[in-house]
N, C-alpha and C positions, 0 to 999 in steps of 0.2 A: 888398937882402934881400927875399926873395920874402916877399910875405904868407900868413898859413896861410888856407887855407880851413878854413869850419865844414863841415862836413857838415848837409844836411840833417836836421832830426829825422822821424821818422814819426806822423804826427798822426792819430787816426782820425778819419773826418769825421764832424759833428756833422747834424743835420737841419737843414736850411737853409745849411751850407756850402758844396755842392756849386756850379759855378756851371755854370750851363745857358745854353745860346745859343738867344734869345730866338726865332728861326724855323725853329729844327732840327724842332719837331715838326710846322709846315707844311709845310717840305720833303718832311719823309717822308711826308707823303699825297700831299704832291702827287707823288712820284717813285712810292710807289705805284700812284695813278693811270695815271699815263705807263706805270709797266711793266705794269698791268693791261691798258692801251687797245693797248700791241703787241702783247702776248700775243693780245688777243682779235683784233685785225687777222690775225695770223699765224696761228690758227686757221679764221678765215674765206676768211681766203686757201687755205690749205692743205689744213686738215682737212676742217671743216663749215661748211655755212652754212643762215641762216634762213633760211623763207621765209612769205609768209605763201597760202594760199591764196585766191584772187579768186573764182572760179565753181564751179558745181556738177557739174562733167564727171565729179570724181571721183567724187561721192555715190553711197552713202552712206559710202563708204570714206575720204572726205575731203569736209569742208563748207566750201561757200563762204562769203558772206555769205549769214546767213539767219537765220530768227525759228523758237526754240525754244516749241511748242505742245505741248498735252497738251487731247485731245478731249473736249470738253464733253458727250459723250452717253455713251463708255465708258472713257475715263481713259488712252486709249495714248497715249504722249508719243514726237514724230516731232518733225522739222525738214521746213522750207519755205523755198526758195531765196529772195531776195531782189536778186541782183549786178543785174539787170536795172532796178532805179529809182534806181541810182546811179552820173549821168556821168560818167565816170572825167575824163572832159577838164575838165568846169565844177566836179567834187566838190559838187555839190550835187542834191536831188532832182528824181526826174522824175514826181510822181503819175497822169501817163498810164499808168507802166509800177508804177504799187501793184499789189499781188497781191490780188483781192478780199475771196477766201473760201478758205477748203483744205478739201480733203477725208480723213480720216482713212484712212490705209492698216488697215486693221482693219477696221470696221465701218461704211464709205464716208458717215458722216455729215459734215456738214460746220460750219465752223466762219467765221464772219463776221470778217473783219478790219479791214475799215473802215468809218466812220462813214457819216450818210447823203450827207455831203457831201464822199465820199471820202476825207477822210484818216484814217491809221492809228488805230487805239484806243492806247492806251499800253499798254494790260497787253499789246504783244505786242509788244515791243523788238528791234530788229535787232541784230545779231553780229556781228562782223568773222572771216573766215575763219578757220581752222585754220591756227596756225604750227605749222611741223614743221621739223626737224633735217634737213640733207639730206648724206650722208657721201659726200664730195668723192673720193676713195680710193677709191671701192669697187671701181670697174671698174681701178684701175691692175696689182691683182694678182689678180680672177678674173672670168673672163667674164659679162659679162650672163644671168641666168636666165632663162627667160620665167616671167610671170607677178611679176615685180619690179615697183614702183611706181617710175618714174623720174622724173627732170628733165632738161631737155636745152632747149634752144636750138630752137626755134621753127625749119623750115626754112625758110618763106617771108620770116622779118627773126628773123636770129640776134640783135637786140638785144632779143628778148623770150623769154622765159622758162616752157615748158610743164609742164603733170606728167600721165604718163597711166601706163597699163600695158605694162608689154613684152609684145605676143602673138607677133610673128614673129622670128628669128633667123637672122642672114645664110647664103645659098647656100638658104634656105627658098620654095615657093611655101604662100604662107596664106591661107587659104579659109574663108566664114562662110556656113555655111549648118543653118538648122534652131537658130538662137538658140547653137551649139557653131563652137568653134573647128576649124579642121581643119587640117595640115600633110602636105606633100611636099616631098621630097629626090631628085627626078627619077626616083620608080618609078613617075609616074601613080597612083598609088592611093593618096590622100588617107586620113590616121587621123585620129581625134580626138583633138584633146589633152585631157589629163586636168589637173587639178591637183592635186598635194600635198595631204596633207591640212589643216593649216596655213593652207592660201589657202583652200581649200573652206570651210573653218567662217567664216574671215573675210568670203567674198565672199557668202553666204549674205545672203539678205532674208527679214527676217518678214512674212510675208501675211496672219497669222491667232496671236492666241494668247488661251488663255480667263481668263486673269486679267484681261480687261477686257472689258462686257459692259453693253448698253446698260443703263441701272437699267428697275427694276420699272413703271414706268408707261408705256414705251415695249414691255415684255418680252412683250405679249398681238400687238403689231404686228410682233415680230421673230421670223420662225423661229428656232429652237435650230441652234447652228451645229455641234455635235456630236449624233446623233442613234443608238439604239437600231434598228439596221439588222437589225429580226427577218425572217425569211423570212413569219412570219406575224406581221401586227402588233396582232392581239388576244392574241397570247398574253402578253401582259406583259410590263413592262420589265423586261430579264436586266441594264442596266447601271443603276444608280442614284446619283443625286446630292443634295448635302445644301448646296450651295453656287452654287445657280443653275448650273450648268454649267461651274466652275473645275475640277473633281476628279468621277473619277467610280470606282465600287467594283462589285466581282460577284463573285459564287461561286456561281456556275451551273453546274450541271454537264453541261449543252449545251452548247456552240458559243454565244456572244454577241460578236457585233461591234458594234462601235462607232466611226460612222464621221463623216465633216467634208464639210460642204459651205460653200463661197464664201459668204454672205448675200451682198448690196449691196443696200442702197435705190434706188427713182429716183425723179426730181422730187423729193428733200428740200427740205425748208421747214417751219425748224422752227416759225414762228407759223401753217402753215396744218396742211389734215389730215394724217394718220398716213402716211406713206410706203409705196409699196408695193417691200415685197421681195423677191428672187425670187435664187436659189443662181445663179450666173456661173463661169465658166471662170476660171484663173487665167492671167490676163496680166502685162504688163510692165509695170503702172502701178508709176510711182516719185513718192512721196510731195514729195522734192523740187520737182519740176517740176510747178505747181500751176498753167500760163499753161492758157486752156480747151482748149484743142487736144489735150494731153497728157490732162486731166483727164474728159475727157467719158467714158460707157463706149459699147462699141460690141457692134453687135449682128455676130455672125460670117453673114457673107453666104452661106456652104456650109450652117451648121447653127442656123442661126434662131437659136441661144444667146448669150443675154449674155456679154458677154466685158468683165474689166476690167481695160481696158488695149489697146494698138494690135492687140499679139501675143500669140498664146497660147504659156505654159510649161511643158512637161512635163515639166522636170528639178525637182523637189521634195524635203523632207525633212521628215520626222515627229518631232515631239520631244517630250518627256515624264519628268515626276520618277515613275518605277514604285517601288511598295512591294509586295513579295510578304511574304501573311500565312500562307501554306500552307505545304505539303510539298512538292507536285508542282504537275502540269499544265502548260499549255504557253503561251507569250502570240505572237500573231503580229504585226508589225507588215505593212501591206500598201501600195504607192504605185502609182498606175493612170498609165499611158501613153500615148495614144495607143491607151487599148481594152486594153492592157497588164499584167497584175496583175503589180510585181516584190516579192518578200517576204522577212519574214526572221523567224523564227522557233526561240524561246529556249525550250529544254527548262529547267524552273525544276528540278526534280532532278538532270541533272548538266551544266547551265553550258552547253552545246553550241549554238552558233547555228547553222542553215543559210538561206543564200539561193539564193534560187532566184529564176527569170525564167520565165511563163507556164507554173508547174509542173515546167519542170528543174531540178534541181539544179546550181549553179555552183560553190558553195565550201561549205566548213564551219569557225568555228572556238572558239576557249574562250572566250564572253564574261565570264566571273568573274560572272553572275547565275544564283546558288546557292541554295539555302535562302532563309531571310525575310531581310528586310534592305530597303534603298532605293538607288535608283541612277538618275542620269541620263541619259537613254537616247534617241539620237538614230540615226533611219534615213533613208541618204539617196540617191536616184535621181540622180546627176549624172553628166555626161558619159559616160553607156554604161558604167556603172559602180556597181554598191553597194555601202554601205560603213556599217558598223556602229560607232558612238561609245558607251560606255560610260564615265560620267566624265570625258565631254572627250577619252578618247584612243580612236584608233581599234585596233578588234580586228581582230588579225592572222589571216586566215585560209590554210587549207592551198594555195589558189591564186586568181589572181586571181579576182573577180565580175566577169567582164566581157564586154562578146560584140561582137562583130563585123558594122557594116552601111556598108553605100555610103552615100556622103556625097551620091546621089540618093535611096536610100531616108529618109535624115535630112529631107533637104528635100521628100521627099512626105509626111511624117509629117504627123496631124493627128486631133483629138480625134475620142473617142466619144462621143456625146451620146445617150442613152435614153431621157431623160427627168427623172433623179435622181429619180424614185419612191425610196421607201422597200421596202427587198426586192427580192430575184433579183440577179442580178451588177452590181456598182460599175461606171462609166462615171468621166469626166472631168469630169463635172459632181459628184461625190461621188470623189474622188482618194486621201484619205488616212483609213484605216484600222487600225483595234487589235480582233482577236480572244483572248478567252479561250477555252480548251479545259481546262475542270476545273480550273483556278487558283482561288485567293481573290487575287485583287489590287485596287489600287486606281492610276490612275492620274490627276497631276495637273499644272496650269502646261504643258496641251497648246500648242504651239507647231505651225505647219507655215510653213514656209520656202521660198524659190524659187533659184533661181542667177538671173546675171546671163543675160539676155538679147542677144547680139549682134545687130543688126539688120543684114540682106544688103543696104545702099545706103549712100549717098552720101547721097541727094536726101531734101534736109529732109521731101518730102511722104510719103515713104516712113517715115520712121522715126516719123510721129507718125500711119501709117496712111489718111494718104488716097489712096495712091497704093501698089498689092502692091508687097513687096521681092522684090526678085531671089530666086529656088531658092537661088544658088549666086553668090559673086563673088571673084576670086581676086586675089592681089597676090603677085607674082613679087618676089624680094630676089637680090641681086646681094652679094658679098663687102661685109663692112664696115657694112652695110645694115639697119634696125632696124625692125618695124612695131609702130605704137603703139594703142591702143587706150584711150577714154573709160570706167570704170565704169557710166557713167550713159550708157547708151549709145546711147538717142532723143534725149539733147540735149548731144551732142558733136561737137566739129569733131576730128578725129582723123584718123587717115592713111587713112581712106575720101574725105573731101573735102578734102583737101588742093589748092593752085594753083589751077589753072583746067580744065575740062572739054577744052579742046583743048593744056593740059601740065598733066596731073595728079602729085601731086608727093604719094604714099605712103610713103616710106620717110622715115626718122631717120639720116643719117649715122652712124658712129663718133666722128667727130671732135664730134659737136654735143651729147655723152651729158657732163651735169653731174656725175649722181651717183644715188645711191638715195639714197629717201625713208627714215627711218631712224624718227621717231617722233615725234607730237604734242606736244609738249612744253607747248602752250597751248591749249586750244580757246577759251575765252573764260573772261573770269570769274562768276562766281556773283550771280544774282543776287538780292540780299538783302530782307528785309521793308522794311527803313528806305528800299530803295530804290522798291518798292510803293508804299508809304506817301506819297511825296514827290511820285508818280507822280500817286497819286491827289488828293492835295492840291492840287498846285501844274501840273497837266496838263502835267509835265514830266517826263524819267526820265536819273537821274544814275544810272551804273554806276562803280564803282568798282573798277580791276584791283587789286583786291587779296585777293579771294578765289579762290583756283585752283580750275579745276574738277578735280576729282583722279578723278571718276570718266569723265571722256572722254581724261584722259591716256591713250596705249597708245602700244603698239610697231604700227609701218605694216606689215599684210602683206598 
């Protein structure tokens, strides 16, 4: 006879009945784990990958290793390369190759970095480059742009790892001359390439802005870098300022310009006398590159003027917070050329900009700078081209600003020096200018900017000036074929010196193209009081990655 079975009763479970297997909940970190670490393989394989940046080719667009400064004489806060005193082979230092002193891109004062017994001070701690996202994908579904930040495989040892700019695009010959890119497609007559607006704000360099200004006891030895540019200069100042020269205000109902010239000191030495300073040309000194060679200023051998920097720059932009307190009148902004006057010119009654080049009119269009109000307002002279920013985006005009020269006149091009007297026509040595015409305005946080400078050589001696660069130097691309280009472009090995002089090796295959640069994701972390402090204490400096720098995060463009 079969037995009956009971049935199960249903029990509800009580707390502490339940019974748990004693490493289920190690397991599932650890299979966590494991499925995290494939996920992220699988991404880095596939999608993106890290990188971190090594040297300063890119700067200022990407940072190597380098030590974050802010100028002890007027408060601009720049970087200064650093990759150079540390052997990648031994990982340890090389104080032959310490960086002494640096020189403030602003107001060319300089700033002491080591001791007298050459080593570093602590308050000015090295950085590990900029890690940035690099998206692995990008080129599988659309072509290369130029003007992309890339990665690619090193042609001379694909087991090393590049990042520059895309300038050339295969079936292209590419041509650098006059500090602009230029391109042909086999009709002989080389254009200039232009950039996007986009790249243009991003590649832009600050040379000058009045939010920082040497203090009051250096200020009797420092000309004013913005200056009341009257025709007669006893008749009073038409622009006035209440803030050492940050902001400046008028409601003249003359014509008042108000114009910028270069300061730089020479012979600085801040324990001995007052420096003497004199307005300089605006050249291609880049703040990064602090070795003396780059840093020294140079006198231009055509026109006896100071020049700071190897090469002179005449692609520039004006920038500025405007407040209009009126009704009308008219504000101009103006950027000198090569002798050059290109302008632009906002009816404050009804919104209308027109620019114009040495007096013709090019274009016209709606700036939305209407009645009172405030706006920021940037004009800019780049690649044979003007271009009006109101609020960061740029104003759409009825046709291009743009005009047309031989990429020999580009390369004959070169400044006008006068004198930079005060009054009669702007020259090179006084570039950027702001006219009122019956406004009440006030303008202030003046900025002026430069574009990147390309250098016409190869040859190291050329690019830091001891030796002229080429007019003109061309690089022929063949199908599949990529030309790359350094940011920092006096101290880049890029597809100008590529290989060797008898098989020089310019181009970037297709096959050797990683990916685009996609966005910083980490610049370095913050560094905090407690770590000052400890610095100062203990003549050691501990950083700790665990404060993001959230304001040098951005997207790479």
């Amino acid at each position: 006879m079969a037995s009956r079975e009971h049935p199960a009763q249903s029990v509800a479970p009580r707390p502490g009945d339940q019974i748990r297997n004693p490493l289920a909940g190690g397991r599932e970190t650890v299979e966590s784990i494991v499925v995290a670490f494939v996920l992220a393989l699988l991404f880095r394989s596939f999608e993106a990958e890290a990188f971190v940046i090594p040297t300063g080719s890119m700067a200022p667009t990407l940072m190597g290793r380098h030590r974050d400064l802010v100028c002890e004489t007027c408060g601009e806060d720049f970087r200064v390369g650093c990759s150079k005193e540390l052997n990648e082979a031994t990982c340890r230092l090389e104080p032959r190759a310490f960086v002494r002193r640096a020189r403030c891109p602003n107001c060319g004062a300089e700033t002491q970095l080591t001791d007298a017994s050459g080593r570093y001070l602590h308050e000015f701690p090295p950085y590990t480059g900029d890690r940035i996202i690099v998206e692995k994908f990008a080129y599988d579904f659309v072509e290369p742009s130029r003007w992309d930040v890339v990665v690619f495989k090193y042609p001379e040892d694909a087991r090393v790892n590049y990042i520059k700019r895309l300038i050339g695009l295969p079936g292209e010959t590419v041509s650098i001359a006059g500090g602009d890119i230029w391109t042909d497609r086999g009709t002989g007559e080389p254009v200039i390439a232009r950039k996007p607006p986009h790249r243009l704000l991003a590649m832009l360099q600050c040379v000058h802005d009045s939010r920082h200004r040497p203090p009051s006891d250096l200020a009797r030895d420092w000309p004013a870098a913005w200056i009341d540019w009257a025709d007669d200069p006893t008749g009073g100042d038409r622009w006035t300022t209440t803030d050492d020269g940050q902001s400046f205000s008028t409601n003249a109902a003359a014509p008042a310009t108000l114009r910028w010239r270069h300061c730089i000191p020479r012979d600085w030495n801040p324990a001995g006398p007052p420096p003497q300073v004199e307005p300089a040309l605006v050249g291609d000194f880049q703040p990064y590159n602090q070795d003396p060679e780059y840093v020294a200023l140079h006198r231009s051998q055509v026109l006896g003027a100071l020049l700071d920097g190897a090469h002179w720059v005449g692609d520039l932009a004006v920038e500025c917070d405007l407040r209009n307190q009126g009704d009308g009148g008219t504000v101009v902004f103006d950027l000198v050329e090569a002798g050059i006057r290109h302008e632009c010119a906002i009816d404050l009654a009804t919104g209308v900009a027109t620019l114009s080049r040495d007096g013709n009119q090019l274009a016209l269009g709606n700036s939305g700078i209407l009645g009172t109000g405030r706006w920021q307002v940037m004009f800019a002279n780049v690649d044979d081209e003007l271009s009006l920013f109101v609020n960061g985006r740029r104003v759409t005009t009825d046709q291009a600003a743009t005009w047309t020269r031989s990429i020999d006149e580009a390369s004959a091009a070169r400044p006008v020096v006068r004198g930079g007297v005060l009054g009669g026509a702007a020259d090179d040595l006084a570039p950027a200018g702001i006219t009122s015409r019956g406004a009440n305005v006030t303008v202030a946080d003046l900025r002026v900017l430069r574009d990147v400078y390309y250098v016409a050589s190869g040859s190291q001696a050329a690019l830091i000036g001891r030796e002229p660069e080429e007019p003109v130097i061309r690089f022929p691309l063949d199908e599949d074929q990529f030309f790359m280009l350094g940011d920092n472009s006096s101290a880049s090995k890029d597809g100008r010196a590529w290989g060797t002089p008898e098989e020089p090796i310019h181009h970037v295959d297709r096959r050797l193209l990683i990916g685009r640069a996609l966005v910083v994701f980490w610049p370095h972390a913050v560094p905090t009081s407690w770590n000052v402090k400890a610095a100062e204490r203990c003549g050691w400096e501990l950083r700790l990655p665990c404060l993001p720098n959230f304001a040098r995060m951005r997207f790479v463009r």
